[in-house]
PyMOL Python script that loads the backbone (N, CA, C, O; Angstrom):
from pymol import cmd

cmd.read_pdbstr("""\
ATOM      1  N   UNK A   1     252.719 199.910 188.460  1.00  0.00           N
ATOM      2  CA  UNK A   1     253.973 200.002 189.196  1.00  0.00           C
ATOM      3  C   UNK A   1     254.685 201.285 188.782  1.00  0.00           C
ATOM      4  O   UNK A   1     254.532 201.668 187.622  1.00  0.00           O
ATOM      5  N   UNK A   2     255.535 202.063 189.714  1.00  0.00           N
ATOM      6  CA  UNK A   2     255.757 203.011 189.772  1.00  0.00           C
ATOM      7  C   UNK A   2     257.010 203.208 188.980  1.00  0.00           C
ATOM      8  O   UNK A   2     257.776 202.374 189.463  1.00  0.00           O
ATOM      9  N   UNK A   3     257.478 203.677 188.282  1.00  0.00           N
ATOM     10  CA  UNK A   3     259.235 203.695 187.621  1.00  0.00           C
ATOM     11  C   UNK A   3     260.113 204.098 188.582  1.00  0.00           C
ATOM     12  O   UNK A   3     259.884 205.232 189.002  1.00  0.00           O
ATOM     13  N   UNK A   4     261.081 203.513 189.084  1.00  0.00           N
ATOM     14  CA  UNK A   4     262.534 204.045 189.587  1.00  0.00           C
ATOM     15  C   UNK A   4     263.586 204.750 188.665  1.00  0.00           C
ATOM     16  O   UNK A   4     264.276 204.251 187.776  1.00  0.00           O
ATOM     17  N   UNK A   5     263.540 205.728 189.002  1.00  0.00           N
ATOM     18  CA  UNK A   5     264.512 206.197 188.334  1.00  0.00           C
ATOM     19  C   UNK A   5     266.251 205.880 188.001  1.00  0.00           C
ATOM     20  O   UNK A   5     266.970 205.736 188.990  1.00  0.00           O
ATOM     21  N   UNK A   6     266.689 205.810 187.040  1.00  0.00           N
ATOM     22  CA  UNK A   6     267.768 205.471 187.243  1.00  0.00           C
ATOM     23  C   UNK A   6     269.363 205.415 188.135  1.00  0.00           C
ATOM     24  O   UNK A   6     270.115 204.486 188.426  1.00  0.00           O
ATOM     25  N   UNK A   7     269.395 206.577 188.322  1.00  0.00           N
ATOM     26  CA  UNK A   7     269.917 207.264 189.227  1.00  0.00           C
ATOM     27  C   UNK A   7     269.835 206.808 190.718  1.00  0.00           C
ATOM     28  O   UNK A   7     270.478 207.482 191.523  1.00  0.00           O
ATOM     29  N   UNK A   8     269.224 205.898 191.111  1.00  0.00           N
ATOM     30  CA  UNK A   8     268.474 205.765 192.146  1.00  0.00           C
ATOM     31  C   UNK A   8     268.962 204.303 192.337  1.00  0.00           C
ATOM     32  O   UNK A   8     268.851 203.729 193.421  1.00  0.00           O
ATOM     33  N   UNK A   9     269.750 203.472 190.749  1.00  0.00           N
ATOM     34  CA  UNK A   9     269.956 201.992 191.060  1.00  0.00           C
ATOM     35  C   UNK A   9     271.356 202.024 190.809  1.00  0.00           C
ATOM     36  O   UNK A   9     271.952 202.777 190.039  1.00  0.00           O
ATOM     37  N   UNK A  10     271.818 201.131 191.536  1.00  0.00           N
ATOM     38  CA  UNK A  10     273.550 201.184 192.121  1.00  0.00           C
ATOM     39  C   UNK A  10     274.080 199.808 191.483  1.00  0.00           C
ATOM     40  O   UNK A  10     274.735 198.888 191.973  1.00  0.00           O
ATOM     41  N   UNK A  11     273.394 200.081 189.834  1.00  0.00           N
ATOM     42  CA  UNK A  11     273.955 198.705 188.774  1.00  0.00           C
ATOM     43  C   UNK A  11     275.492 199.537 187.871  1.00  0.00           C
ATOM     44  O   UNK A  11     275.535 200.177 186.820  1.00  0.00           O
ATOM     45  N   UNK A  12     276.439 199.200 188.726  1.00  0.00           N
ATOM     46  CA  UNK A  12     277.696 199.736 187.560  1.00  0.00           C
ATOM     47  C   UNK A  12     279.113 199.198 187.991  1.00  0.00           C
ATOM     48  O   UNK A  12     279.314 198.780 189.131  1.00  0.00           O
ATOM     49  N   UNK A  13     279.816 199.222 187.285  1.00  0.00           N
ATOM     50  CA  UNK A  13     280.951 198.255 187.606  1.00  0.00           C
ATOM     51  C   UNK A  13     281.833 199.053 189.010  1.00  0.00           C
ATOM     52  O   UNK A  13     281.769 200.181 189.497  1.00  0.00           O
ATOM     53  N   UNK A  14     282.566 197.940 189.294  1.00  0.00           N
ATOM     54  CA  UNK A  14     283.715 198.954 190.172  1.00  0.00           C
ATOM     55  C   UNK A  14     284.672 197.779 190.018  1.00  0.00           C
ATOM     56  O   UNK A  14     284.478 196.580 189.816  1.00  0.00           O
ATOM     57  N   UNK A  15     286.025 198.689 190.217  1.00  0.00           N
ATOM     58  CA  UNK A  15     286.884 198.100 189.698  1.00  0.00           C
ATOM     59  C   UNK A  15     288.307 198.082 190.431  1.00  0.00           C
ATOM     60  O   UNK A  15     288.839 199.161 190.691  1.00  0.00           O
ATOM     61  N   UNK A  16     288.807 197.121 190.700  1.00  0.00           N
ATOM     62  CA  UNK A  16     289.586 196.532 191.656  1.00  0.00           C
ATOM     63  C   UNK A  16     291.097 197.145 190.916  1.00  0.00           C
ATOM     64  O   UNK A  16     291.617 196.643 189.920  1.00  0.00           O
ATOM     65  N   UNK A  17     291.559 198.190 191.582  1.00  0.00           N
ATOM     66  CA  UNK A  17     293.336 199.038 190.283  1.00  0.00           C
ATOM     67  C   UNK A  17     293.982 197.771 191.451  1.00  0.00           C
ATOM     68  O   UNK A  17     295.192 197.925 191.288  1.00  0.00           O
ATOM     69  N   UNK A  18     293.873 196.976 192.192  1.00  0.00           N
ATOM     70  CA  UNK A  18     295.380 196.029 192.716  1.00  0.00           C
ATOM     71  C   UNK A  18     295.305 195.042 191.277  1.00  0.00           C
ATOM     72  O   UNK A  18     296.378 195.059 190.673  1.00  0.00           O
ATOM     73  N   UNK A  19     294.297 194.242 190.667  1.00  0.00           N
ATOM     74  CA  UNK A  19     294.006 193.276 190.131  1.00  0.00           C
ATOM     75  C   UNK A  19     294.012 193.920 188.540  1.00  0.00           C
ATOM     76  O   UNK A  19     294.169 193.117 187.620  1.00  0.00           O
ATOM     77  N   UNK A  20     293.827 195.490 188.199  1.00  0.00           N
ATOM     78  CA  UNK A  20     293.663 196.345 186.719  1.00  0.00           C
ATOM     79  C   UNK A  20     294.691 196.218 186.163  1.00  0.00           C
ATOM     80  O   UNK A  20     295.510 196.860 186.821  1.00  0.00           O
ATOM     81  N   UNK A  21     295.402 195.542 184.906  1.00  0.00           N
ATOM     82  CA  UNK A  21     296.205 195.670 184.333  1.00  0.00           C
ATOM     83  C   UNK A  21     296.446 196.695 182.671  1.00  0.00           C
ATOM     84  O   UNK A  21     297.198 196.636 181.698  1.00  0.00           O
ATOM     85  N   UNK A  22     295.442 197.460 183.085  1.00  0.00           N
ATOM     86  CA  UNK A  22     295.210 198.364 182.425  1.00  0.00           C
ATOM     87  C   UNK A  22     295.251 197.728 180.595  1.00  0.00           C
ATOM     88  O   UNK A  22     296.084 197.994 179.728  1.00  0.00           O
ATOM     89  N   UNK A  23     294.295 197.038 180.526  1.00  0.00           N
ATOM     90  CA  UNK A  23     294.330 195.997 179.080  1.00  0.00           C
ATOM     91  C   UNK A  23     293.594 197.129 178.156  1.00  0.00           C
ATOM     92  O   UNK A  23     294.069 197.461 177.070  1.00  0.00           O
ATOM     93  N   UNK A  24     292.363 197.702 178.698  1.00  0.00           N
ATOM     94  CA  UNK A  24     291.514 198.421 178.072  1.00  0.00           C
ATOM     95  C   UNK A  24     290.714 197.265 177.138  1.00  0.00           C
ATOM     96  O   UNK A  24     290.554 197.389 175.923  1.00  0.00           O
ATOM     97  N   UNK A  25     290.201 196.018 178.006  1.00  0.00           N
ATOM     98  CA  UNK A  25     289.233 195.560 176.999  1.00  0.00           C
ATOM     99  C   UNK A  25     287.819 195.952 177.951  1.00  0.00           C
ATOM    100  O   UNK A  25     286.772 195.759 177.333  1.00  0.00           O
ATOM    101  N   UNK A  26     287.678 196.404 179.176  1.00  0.00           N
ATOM    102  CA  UNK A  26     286.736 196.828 179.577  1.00  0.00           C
ATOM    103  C   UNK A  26     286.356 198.059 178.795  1.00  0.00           C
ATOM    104  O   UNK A  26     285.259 198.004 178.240  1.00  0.00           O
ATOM    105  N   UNK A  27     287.351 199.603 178.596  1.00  0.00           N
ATOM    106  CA  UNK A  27     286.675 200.271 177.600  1.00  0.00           C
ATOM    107  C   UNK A  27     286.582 200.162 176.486  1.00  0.00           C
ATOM    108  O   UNK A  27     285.495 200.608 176.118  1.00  0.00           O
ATOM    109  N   UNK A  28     287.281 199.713 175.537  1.00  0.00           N
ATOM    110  CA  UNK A  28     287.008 199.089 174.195  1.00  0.00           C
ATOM    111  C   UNK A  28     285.645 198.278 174.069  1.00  0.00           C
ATOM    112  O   UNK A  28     285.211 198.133 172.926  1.00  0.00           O
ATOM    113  N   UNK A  29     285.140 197.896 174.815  1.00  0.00           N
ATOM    114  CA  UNK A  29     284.498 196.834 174.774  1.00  0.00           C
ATOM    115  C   UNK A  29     282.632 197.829 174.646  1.00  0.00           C
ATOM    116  O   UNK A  29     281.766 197.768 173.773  1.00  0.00           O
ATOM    117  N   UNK A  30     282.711 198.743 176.141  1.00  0.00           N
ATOM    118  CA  UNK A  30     281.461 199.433 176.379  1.00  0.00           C
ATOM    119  C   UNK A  30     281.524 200.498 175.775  1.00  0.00           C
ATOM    120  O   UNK A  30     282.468 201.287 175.737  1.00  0.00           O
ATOM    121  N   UNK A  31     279.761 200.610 174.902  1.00  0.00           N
ATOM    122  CA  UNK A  31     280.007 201.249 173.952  1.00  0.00           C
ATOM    123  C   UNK A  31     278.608 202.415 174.275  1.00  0.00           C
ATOM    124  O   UNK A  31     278.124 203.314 173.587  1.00  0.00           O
ATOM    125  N   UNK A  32     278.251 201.829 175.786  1.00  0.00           N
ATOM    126  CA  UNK A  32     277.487 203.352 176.643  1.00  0.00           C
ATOM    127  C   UNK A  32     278.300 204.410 177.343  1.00  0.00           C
ATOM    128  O   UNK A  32     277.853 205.181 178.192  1.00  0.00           O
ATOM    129  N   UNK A  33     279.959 204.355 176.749  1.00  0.00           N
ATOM    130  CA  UNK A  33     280.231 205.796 177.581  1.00  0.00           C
ATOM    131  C   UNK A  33     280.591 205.162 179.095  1.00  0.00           C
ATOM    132  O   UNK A  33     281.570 205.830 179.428  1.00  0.00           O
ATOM    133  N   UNK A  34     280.319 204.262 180.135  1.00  0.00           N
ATOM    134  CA  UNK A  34     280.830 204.365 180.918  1.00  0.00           C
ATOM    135  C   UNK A  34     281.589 204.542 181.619  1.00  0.00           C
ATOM    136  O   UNK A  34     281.485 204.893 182.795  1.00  0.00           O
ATOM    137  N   UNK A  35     283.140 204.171 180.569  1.00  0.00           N
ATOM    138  CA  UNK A  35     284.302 204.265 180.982  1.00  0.00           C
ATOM    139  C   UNK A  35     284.836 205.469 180.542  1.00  0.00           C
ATOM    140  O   UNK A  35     284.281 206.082 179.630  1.00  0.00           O
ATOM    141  N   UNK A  36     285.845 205.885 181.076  1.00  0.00           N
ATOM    142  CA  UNK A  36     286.464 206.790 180.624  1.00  0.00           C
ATOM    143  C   UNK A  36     287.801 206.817 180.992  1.00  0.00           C
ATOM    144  O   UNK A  36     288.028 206.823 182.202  1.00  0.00           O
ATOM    145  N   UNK A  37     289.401 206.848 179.675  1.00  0.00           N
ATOM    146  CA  UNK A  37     290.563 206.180 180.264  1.00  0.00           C
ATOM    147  C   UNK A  37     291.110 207.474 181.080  1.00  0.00           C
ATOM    148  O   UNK A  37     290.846 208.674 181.007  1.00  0.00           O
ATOM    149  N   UNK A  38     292.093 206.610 181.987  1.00  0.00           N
ATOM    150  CA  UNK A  38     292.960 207.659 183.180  1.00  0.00           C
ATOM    151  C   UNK A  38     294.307 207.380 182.302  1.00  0.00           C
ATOM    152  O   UNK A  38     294.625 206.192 182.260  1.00  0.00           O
ATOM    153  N   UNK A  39     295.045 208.179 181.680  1.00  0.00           N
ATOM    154  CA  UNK A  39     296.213 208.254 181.609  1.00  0.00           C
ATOM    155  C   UNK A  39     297.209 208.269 183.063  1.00  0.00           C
ATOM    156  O   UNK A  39     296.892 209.034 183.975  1.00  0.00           O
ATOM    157  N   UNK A  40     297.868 207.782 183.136  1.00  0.00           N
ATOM    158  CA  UNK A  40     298.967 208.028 184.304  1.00  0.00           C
ATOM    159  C   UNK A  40     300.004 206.891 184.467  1.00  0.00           C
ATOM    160  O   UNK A  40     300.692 206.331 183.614  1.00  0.00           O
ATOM    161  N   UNK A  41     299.920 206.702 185.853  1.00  0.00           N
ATOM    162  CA  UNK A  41     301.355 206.201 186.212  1.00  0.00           C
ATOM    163  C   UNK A  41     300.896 205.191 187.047  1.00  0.00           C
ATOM    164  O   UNK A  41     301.097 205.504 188.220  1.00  0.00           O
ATOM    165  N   UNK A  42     300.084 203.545 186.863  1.00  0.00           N
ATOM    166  CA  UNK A  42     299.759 203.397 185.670  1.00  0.00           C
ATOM    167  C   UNK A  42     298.161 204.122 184.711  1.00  0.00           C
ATOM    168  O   UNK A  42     297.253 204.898 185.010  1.00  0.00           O
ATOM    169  N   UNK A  43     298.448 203.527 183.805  1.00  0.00           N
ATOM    170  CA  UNK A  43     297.513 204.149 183.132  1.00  0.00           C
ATOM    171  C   UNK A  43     295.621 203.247 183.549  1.00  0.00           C
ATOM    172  O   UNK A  43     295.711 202.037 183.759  1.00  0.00           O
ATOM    173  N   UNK A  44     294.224 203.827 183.629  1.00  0.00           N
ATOM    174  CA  UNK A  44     293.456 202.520 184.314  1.00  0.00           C
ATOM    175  C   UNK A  44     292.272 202.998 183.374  1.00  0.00           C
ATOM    176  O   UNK A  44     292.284 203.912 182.549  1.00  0.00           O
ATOM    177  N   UNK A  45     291.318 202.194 183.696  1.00  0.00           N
ATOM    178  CA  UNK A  45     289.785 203.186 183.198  1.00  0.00           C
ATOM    179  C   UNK A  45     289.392 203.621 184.449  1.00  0.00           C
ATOM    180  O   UNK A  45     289.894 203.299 185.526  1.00  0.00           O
ATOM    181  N   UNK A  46     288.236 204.556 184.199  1.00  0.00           N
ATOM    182  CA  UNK A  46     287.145 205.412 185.350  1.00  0.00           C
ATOM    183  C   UNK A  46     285.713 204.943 185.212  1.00  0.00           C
ATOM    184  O   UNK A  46     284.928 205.141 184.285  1.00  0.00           O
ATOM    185  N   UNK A  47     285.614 204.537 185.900  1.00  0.00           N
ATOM    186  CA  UNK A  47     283.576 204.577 185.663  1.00  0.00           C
ATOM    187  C   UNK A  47     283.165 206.165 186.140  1.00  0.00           C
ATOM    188  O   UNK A  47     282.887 206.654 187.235  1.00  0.00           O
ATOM    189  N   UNK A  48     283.269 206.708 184.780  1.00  0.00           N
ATOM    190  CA  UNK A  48     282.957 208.115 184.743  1.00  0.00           C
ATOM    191  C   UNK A  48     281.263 208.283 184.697  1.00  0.00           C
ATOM    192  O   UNK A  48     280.749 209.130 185.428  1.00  0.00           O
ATOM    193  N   UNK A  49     280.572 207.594 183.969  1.00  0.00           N
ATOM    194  CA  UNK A  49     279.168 207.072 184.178  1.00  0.00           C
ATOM    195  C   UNK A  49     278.572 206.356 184.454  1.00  0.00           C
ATOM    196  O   UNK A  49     278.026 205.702 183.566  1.00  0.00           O
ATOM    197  N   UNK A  50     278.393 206.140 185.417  1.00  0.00           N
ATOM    198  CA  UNK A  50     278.096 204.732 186.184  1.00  0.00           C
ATOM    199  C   UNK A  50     276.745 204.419 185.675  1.00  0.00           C
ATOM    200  O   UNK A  50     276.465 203.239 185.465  1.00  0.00           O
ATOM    201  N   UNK A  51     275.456 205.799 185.347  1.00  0.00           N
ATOM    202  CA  UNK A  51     274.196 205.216 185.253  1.00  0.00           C
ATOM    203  C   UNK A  51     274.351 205.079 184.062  1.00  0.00           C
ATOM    204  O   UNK A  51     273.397 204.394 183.693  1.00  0.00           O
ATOM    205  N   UNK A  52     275.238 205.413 182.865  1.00  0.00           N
ATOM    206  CA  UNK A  52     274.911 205.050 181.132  1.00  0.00           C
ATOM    207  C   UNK A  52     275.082 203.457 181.730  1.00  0.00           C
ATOM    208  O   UNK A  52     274.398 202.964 180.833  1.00  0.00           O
ATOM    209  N   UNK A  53     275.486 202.223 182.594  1.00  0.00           N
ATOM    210  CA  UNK A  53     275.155 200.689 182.390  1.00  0.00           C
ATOM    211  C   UNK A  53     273.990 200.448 182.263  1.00  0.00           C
ATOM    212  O   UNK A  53     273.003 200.894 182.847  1.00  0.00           O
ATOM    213  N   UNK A  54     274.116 199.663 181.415  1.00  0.00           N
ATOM    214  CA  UNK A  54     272.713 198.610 181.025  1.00  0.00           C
ATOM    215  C   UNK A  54     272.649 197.628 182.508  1.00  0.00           C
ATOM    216  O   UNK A  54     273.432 196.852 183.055  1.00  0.00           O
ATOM    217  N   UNK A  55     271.411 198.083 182.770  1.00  0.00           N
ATOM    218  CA  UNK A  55     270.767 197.202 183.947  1.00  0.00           C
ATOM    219  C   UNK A  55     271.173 196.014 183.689  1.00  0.00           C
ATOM    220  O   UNK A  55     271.409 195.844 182.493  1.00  0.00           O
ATOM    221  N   UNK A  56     271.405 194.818 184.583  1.00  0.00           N
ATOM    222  CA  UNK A  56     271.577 193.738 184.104  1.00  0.00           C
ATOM    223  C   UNK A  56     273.315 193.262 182.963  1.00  0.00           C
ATOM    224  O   UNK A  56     273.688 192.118 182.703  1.00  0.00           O
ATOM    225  N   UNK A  57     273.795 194.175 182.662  1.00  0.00           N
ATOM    226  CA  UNK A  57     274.952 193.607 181.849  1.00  0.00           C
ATOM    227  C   UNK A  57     276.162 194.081 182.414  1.00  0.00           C
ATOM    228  O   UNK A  57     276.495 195.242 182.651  1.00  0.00           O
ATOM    229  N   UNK A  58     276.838 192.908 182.617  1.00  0.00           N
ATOM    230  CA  UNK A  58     277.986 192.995 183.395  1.00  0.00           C
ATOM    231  C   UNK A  58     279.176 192.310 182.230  1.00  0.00           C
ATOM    232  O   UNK A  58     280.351 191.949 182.290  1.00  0.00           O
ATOM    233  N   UNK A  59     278.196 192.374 181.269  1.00  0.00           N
ATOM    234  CA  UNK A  59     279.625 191.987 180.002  1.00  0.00           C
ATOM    235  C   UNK A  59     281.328 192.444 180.292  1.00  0.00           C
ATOM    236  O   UNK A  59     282.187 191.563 180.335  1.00  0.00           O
ATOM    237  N   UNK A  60     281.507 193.189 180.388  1.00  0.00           N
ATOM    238  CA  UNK A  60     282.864 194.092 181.155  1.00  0.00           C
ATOM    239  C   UNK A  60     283.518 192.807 182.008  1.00  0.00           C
ATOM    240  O   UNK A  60     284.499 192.118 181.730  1.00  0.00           O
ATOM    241  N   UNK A  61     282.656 192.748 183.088  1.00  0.00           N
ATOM    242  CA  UNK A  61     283.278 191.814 184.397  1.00  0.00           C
ATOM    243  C   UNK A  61     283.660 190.279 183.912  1.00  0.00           C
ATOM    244  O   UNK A  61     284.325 189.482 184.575  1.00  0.00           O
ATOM    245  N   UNK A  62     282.968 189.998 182.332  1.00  0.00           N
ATOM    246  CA  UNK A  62     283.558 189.118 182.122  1.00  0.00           C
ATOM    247  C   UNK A  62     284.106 188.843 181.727  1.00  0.00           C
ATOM    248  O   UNK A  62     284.666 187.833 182.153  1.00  0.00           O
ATOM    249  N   UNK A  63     284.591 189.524 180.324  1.00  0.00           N
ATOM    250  CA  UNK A  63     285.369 189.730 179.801  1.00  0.00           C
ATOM    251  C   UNK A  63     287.340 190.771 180.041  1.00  0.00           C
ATOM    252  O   UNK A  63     288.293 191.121 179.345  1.00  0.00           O
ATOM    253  N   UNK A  64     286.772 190.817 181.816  1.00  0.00           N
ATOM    254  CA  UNK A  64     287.943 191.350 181.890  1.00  0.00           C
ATOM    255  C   UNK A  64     289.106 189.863 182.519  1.00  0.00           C
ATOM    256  O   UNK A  64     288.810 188.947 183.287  1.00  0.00           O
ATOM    257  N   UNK A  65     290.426 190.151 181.816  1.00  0.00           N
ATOM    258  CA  UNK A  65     291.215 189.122 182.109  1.00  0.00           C
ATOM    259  C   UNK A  65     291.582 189.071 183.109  1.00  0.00           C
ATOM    260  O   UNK A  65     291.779 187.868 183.279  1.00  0.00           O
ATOM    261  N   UNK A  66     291.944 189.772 184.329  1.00  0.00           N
ATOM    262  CA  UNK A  66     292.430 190.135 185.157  1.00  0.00           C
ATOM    263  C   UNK A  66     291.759 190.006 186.518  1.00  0.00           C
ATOM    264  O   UNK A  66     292.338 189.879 187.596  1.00  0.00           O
ATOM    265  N   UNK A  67     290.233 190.068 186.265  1.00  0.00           N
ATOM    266  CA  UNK A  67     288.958 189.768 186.870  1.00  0.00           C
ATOM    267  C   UNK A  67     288.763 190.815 188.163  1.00  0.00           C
ATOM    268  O   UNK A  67     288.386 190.603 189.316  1.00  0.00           O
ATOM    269  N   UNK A  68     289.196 192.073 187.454  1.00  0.00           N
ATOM    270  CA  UNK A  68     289.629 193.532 188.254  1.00  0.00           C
ATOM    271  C   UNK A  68     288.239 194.043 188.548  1.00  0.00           C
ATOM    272  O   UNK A  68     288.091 194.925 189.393  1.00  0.00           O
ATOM    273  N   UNK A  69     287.005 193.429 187.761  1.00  0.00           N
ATOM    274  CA  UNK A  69     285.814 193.952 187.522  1.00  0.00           C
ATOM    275  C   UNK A  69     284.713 193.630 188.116  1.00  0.00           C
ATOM    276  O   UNK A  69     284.279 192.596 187.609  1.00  0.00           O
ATOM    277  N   UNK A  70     283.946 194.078 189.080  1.00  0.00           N
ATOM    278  CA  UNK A  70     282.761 193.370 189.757  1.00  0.00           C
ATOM    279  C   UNK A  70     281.511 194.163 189.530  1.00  0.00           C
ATOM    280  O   UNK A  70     281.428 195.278 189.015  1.00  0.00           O
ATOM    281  N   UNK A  71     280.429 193.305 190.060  1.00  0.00           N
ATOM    282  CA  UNK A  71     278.968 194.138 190.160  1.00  0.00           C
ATOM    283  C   UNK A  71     278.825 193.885 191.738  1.00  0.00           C
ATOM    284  O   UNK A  71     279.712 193.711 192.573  1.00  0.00           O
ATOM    285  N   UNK A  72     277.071 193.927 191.923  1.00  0.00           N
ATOM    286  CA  UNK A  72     276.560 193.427 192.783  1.00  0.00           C
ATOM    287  C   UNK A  72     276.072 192.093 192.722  1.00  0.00           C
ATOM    288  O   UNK A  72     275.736 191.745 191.591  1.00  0.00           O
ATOM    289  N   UNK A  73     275.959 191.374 193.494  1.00  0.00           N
ATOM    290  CA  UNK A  73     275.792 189.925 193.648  1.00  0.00           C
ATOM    291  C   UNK A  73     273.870 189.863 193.070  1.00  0.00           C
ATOM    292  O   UNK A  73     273.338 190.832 193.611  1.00  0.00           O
ATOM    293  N   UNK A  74     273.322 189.459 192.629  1.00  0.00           N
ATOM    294  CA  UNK A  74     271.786 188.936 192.109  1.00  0.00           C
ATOM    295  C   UNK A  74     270.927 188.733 193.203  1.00  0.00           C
ATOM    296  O   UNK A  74     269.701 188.648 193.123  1.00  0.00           O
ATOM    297  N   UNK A  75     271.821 188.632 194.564  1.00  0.00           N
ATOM    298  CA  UNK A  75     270.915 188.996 195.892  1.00  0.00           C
ATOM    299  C   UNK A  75     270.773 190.470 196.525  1.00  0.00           C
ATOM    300  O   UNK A  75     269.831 190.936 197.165  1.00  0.00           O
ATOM    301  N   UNK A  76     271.898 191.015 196.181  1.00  0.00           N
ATOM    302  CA  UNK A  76     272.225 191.979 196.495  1.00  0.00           C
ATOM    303  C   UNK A  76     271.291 192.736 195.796  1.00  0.00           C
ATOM    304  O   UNK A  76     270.382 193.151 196.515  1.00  0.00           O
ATOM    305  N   UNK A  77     271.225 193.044 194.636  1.00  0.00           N
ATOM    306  CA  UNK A  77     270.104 193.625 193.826  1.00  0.00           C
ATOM    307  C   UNK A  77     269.031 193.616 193.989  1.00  0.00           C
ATOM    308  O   UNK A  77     268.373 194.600 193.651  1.00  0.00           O
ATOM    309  N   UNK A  78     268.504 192.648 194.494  1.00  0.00           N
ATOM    310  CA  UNK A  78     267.595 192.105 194.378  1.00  0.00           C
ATOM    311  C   UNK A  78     266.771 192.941 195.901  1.00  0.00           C
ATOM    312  O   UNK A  78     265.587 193.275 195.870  1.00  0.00           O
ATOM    313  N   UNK A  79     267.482 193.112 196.871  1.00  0.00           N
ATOM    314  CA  UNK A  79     267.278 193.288 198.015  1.00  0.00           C
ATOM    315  C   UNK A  79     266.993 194.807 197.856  1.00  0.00           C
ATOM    316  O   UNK A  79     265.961 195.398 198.172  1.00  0.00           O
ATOM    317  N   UNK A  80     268.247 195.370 197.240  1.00  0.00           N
ATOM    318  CA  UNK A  80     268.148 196.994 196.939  1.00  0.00           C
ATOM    319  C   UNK A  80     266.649 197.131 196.214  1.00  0.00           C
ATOM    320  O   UNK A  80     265.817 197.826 196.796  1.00  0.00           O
ATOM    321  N   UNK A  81     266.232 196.387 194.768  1.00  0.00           N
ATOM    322  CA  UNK A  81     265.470 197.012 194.177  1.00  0.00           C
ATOM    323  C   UNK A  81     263.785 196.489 194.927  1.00  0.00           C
ATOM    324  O   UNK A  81     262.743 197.047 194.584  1.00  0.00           O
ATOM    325  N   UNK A  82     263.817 195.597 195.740  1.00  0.00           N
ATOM    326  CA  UNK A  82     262.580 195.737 196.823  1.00  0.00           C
ATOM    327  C   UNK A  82     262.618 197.011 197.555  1.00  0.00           C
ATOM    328  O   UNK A  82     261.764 197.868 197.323  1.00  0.00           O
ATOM    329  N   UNK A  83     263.730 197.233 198.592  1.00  0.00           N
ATOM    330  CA  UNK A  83     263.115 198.121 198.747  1.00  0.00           C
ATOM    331  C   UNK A  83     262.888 199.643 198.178  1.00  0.00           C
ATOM    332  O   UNK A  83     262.095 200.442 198.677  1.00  0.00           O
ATOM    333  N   UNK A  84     263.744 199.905 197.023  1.00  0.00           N
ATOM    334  CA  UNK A  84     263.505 201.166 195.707  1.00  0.00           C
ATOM    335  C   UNK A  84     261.536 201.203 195.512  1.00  0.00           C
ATOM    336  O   UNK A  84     260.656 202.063 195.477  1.00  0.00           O
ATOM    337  N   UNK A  85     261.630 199.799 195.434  1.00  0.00           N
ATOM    338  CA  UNK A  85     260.193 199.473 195.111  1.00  0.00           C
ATOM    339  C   UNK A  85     259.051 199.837 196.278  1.00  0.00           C
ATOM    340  O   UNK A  85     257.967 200.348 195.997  1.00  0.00           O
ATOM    341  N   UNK A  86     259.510 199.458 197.752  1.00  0.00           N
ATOM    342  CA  UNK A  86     258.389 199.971 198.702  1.00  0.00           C
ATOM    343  C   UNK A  86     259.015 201.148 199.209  1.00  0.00           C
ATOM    344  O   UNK A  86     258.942 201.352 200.421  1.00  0.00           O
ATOM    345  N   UNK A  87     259.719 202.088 198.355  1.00  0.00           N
ATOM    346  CA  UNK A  87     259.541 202.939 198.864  1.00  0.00           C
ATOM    347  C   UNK A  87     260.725 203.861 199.681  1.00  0.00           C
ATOM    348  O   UNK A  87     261.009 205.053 199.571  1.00  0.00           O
ATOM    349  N   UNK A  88     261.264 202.833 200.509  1.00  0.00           N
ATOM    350  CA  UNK A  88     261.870 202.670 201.269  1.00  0.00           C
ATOM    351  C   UNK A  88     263.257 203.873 200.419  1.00  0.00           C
ATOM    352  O   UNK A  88     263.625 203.872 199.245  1.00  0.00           O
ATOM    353  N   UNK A  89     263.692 204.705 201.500  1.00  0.00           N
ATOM    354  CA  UNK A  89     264.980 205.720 200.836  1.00  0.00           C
ATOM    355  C   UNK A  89     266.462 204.871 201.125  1.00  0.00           C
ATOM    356  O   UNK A  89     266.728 203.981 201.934  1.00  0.00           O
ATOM    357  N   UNK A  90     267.147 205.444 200.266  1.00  0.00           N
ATOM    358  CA  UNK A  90     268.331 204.386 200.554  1.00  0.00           C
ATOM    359  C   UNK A  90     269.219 205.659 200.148  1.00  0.00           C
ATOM    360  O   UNK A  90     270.447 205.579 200.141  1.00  0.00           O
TER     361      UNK A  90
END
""", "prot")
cmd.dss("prot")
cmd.show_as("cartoon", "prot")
cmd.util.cbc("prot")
cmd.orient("prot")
């Protein structure tokens, strides 16, 4: 089987600023660099690296209180990385 490159899989948080109460236990928490804080007015995180996520860990989304934090659904993935797999451009 062929490797997909990373870059290529659309596993990383996104994050809801109506629901962000800017706690910072999402960046405190990830310790691949993904986040990166926005100072301002209010203050939020960035998914400045979306591909440093660990495939599969959505630790963040659960641990956020606010529940500002989502992935893709386990079908959803699932659908993308078939077709990554035949080939198929996305």
């Amino acid at each position: 089987m062929r490797s997909i490159p990373r870059n290529k899989i659309p596993w990383f948080p996104n994050i809801d600023y109506q629901k962000c109460t800017g706690c910072k236990t999402c960046f405190n928490f990830c310790k691949n660099n993904v986040y990166e804080w926005e100072d301002g007015n209010p203050s939020h995180p960035q998914v400045a690296n979306p591909y440093n996520c660990v495939l599969g860990c959505s630790a963040c989304a659960k641990l956020c209180p606010s529940g500002a934090i989502s992935f893709l659904t386990l079908e959803e993935m699932r659908k993308i990385m078939k077709e990554l797999r035949s080939g198929k451009v996305r």
